[in-house]
Structure formats: structure tokens, C-alpha cells
LOSETOR-609879 format. One line per field, with one value per atom (N, C-alpha, C): residue in three letters; atom name; x negated, y, z negated. Coordinates in Angstrom, 1 decimal. Layout:
N
resn	[ALA;...]
name	[CA;...]
xx	[X;...]
yy	[Y;...]
zz	[Z;...]
This chain:
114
resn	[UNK;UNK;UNK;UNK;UNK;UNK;UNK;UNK;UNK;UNK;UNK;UNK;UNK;UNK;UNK;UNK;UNK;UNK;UNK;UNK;UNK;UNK;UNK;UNK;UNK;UNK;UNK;UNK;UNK;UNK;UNK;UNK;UNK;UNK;UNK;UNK;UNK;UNK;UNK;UNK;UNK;UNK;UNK;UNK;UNK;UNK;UNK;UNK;UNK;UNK;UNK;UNK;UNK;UNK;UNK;UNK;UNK;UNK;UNK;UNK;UNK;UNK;UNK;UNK;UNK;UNK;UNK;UNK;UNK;UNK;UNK;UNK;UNK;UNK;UNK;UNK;UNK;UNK;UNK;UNK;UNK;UNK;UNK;UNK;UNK;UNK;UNK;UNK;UNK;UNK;UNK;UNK;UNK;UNK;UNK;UNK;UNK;UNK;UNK;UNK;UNK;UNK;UNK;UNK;UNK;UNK;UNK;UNK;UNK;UNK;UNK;UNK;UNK;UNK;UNK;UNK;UNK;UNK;UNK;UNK;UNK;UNK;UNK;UNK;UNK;UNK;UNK;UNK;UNK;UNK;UNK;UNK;UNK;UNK;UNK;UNK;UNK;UNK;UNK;UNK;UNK;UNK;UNK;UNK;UNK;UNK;UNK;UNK;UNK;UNK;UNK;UNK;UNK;UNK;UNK;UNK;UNK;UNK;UNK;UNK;UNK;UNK;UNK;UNK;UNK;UNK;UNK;UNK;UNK;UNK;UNK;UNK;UNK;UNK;UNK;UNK;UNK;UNK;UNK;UNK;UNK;UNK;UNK;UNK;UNK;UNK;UNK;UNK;UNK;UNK;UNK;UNK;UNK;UNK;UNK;UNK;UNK;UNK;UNK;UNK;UNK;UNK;UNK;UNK;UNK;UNK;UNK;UNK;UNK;UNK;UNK;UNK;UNK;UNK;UNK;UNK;UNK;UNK;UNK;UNK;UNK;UNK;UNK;UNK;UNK;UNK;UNK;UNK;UNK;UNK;UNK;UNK;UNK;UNK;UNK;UNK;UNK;UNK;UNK;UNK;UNK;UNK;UNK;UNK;UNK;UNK;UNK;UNK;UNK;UNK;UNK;UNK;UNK;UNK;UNK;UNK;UNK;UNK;UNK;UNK;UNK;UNK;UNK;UNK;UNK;UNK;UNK;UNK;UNK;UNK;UNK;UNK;UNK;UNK;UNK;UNK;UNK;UNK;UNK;UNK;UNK;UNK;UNK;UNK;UNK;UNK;UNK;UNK;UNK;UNK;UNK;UNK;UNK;UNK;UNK;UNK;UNK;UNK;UNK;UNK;UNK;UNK;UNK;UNK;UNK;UNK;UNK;UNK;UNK;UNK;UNK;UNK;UNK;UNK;UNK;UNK;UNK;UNK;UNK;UNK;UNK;UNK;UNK;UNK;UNK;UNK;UNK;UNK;UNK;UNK;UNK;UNK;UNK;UNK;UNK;UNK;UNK;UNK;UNK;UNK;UNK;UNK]
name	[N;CA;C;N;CA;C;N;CA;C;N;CA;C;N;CA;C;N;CA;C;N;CA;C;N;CA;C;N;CA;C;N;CA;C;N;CA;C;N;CA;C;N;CA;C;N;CA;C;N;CA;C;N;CA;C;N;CA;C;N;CA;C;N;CA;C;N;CA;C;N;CA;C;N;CA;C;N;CA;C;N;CA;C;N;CA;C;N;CA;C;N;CA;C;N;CA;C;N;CA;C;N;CA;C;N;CA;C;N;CA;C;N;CA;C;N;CA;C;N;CA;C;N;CA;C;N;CA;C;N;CA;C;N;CA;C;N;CA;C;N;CA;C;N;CA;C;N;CA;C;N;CA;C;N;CA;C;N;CA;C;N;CA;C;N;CA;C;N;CA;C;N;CA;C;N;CA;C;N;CA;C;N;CA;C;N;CA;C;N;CA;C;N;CA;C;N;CA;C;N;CA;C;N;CA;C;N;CA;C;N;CA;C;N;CA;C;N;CA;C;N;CA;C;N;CA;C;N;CA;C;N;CA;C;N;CA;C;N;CA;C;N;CA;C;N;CA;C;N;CA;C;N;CA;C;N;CA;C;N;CA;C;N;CA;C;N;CA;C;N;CA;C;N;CA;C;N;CA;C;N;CA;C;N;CA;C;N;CA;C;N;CA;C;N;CA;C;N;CA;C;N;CA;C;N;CA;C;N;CA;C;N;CA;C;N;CA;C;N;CA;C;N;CA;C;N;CA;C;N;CA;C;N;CA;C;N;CA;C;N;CA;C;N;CA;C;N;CA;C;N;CA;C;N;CA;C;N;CA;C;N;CA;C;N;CA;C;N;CA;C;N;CA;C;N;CA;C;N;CA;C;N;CA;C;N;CA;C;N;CA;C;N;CA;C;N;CA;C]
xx	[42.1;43.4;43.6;42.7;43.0;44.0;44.9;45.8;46.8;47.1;48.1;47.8;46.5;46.2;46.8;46.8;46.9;48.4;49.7;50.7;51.1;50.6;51.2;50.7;49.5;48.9;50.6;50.5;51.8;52.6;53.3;54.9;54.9;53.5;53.4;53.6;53.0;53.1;54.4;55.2;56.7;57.2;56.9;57.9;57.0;56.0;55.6;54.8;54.8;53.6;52.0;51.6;49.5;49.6;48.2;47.8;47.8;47.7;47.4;49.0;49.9;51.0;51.7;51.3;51.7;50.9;49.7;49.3;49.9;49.7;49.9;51.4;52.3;53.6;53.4;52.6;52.1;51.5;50.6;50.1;49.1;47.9;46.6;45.8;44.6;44.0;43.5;43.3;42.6;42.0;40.7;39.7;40.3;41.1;41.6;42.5;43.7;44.0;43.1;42.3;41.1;40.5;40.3;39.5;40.2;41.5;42.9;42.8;42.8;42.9;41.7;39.7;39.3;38.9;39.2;38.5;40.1;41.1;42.1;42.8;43.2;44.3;45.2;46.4;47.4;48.2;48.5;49.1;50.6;51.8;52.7;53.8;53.7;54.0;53.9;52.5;52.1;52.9;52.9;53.5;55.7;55.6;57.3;57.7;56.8;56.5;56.5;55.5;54.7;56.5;57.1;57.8;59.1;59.1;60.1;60.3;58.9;58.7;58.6;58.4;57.9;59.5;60.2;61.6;61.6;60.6;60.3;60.6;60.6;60.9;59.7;59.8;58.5;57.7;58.6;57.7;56.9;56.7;56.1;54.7;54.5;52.9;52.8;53.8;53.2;53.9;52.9;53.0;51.7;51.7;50.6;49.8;50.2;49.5;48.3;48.5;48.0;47.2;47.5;46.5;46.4;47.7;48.0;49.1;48.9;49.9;50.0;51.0;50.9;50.2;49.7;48.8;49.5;49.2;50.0;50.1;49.1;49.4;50.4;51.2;52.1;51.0;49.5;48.9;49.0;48.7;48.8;47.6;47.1;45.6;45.4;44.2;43.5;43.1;43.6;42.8;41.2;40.8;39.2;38.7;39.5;38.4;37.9;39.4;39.6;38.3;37.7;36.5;35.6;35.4;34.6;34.6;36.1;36.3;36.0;36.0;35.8;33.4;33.3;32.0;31.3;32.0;31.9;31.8;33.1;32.9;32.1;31.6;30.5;29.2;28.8;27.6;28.1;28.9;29.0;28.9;29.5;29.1;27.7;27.0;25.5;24.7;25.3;24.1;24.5;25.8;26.2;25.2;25.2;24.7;23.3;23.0;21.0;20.5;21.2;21.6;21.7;22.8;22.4;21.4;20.8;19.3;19.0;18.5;17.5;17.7;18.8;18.8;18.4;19.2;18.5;16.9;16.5;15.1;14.3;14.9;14.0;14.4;15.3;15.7;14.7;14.4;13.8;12.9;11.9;10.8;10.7;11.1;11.3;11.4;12.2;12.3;10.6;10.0;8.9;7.8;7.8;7.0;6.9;7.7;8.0;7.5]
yy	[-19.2;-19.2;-19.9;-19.2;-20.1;-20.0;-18.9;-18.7;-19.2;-19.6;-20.4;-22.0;-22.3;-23.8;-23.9;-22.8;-23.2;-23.5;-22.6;-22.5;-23.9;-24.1;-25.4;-26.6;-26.1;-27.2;-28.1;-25.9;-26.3;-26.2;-26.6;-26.8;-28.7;-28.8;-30.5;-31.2;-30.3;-31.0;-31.1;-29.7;-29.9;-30.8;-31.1;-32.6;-33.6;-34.1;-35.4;-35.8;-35.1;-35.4;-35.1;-35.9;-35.2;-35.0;-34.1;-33.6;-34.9;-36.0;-36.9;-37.8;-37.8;-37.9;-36.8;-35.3;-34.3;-34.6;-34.4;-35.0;-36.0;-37.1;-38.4;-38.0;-37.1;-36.4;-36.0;-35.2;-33.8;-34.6;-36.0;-36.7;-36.3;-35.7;-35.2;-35.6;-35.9;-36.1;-35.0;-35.2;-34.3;-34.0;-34.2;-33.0;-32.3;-32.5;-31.6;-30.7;-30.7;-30.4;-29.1;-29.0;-28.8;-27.6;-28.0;-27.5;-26.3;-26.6;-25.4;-24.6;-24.8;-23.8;-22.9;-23.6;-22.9;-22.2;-22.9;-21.4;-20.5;-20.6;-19.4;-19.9;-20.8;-20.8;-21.6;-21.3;-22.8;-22.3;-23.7;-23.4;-23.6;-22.7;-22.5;-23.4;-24.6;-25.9;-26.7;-26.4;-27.1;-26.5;-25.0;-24.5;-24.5;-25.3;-25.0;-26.3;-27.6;-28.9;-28.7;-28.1;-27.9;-27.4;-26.1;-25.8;-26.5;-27.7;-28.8;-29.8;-29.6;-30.7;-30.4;-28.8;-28.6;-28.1;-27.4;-27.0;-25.6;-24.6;-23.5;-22.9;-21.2;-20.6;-20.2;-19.5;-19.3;-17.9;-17.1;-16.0;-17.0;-18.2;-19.4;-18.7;-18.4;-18.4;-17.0;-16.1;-14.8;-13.6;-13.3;-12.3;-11.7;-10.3;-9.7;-10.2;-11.3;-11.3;-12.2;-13.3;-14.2;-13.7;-12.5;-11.3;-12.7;-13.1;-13.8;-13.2;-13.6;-13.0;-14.0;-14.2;-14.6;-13.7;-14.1;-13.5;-13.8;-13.1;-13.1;-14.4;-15.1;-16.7;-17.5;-16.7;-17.9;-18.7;-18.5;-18.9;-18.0;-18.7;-18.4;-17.6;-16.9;-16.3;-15.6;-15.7;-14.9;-14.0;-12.9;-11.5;-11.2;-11.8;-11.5;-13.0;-13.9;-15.1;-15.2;-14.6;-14.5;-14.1;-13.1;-12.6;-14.1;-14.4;-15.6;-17.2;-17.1;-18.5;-17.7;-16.8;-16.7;-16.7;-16.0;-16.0;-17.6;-18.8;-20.0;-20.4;-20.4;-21.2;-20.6;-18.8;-18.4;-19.1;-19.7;-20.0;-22.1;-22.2;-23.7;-24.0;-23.0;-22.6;-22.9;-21.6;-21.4;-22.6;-23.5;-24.2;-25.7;-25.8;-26.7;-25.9;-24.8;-24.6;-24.6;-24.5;-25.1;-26.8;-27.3;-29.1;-28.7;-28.7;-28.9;-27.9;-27.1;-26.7;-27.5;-28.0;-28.6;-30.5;-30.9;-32.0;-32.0;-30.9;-30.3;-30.0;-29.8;-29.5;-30.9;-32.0;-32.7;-33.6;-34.1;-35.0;-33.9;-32.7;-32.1;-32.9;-32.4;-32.7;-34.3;-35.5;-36.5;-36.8;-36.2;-36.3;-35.9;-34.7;-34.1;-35.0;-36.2;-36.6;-38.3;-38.6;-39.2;-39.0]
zz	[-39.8;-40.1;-41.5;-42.6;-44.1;-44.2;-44.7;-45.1;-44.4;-43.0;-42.4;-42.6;-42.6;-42.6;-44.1;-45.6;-46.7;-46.9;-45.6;-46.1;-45.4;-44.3;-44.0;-45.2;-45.9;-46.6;-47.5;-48.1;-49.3;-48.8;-47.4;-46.9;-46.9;-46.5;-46.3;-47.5;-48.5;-50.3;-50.5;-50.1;-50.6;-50.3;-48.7;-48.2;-48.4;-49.1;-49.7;-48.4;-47.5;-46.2;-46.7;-45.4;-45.6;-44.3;-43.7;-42.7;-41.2;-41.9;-41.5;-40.6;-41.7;-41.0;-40.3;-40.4;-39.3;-38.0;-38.1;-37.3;-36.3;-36.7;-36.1;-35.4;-36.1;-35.4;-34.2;-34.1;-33.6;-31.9;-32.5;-31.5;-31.1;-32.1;-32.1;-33.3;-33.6;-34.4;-35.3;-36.4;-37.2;-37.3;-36.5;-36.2;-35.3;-34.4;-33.3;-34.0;-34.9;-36.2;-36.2;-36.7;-38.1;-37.0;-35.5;-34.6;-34.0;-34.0;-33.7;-34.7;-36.0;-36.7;-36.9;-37.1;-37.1;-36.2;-34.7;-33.7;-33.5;-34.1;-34.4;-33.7;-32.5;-31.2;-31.6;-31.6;-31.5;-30.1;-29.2;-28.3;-28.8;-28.0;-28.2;-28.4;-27.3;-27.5;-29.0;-29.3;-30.6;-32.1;-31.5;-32.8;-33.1;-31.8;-31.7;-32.0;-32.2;-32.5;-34.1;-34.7;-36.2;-36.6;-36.5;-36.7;-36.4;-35.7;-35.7;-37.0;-36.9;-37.8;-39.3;-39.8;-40.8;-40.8;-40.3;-40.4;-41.1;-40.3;-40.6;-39.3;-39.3;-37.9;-37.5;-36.7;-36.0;-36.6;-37.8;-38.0;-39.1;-39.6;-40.8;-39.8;-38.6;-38.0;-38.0;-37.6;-37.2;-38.5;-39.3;-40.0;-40.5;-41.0;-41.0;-42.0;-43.0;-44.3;-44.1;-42.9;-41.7;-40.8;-40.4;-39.4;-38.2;-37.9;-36.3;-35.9;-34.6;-33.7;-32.4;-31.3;-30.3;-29.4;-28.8;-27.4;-25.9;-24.9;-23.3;-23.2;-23.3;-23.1;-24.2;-24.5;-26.1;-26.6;-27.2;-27.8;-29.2;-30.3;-31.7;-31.8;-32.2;-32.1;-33.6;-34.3;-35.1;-34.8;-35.2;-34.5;-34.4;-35.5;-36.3;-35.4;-35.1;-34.6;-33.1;-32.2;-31.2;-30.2;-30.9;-30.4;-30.0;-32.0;-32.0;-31.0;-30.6;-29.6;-28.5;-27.5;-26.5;-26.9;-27.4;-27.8;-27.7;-28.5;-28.5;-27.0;-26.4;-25.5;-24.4;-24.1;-23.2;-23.5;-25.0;-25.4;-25.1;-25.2;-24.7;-22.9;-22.6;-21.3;-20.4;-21.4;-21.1;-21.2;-22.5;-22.4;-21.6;-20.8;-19.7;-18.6;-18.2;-16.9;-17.2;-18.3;-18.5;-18.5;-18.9;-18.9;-17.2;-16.8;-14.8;-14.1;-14.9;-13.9;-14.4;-15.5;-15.7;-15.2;-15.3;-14.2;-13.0;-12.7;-10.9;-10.4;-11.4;-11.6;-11.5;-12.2;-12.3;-11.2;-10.9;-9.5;-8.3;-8.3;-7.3;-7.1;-8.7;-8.8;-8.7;-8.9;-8.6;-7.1;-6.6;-5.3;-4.4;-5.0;-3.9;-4.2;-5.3;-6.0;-4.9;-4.2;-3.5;-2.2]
């Protein structure tokens, strides 16, 4: 979401704000910030907040030049990233369920060792 993280960049310049005090608005840190925009999601809550606070409407997120749109869930979504965050979190997934075989594995072996 460059292009939307750039417009909020320059809405925040106009009002004399940094990322830092939307943030702290917002009541999220900025890596969380940073982390919403680049896996493409803003939840709907978040963006009706951003647009409270930035005193923009709600098409400020959804137009084509942005290539976002809301999704079934009133999530904000990148069309081109969308793929990529579900992709992420199947491989964040995979490698939680390999961390508990392999705990599992070793309490066994610990255990038969006994």
C-alpha cells in the first residue's frame, strides 16, 4: 500500500502531525502501523478512526489509483498483496506446527529414555 501509506504520509505533513503521533491516536505502535500497511490489511474499525482523525472520507482508502478495496470482512485489502498475506501466514503456520512436532518429538524421546 505505497501509495496509500504515501497519501497519509502527505495528509499528516499538512496537519503538522508524524506517523508517530497518529499512531499513538490510533493506540497502536508503529511497527504495527508499518505491518498493516505492508501485508495490505487495515481493519475497518482502524480505517474509520485514521479517517476521524485525518478528516478525510472513506473513498481517502478506496480508489483505483491505490488498487485497494474493502473485502467481505470490511477489511482494507491490497489486491496484489492479499494473495501475499494469506501465503505469509500458511508459511507462519507451517513452521508453528514443525516447532510442536518437534517438541513433541523430543519430550517422547526423553520420556522412552527414562
Amino acid at each position: 500500500m505505497e501509495n496509500l501509506s504515501f497519501r497519509i504520509e502527505k495528509k499528516l505533513s499538512e496537519m503538522g502531525w508524524t506517523k508517530k503521533k497518529l499512531c499513538a491516536e490510533l493506540d497502536i505502535t508503529e511497527n504495527g502501523f508499518k505491518k498493516m500497511l505492508d501485508l495490505g490489511s487495515i481493519k475497518f474499525e482502524t480505517i474509520k478512526k485514521i479517517c476521524k482523525i485525518l478528516n478525510v472520507p472513506l473513498i481517502f482508502f478506496e480508489d483505483n489509483q491505490t488498487n485497494v478495496s474493502f473485502n467481505q470482512n470490511n477489511i482494507l485489502v491490497e489486491k496484489d498483496k492479499k494473495t501475499n498475506y494469506w501465503k505469509l501466514k500458511y508459511e507462519r503456520d507451517i513452521k508453528n506446527y514443525e516447532l510442536k512436532e518437534k517438541q513433541l518429538l523430543s519430550i517422547i524421546e526423553n520420556q522412552s529414555k527414562h
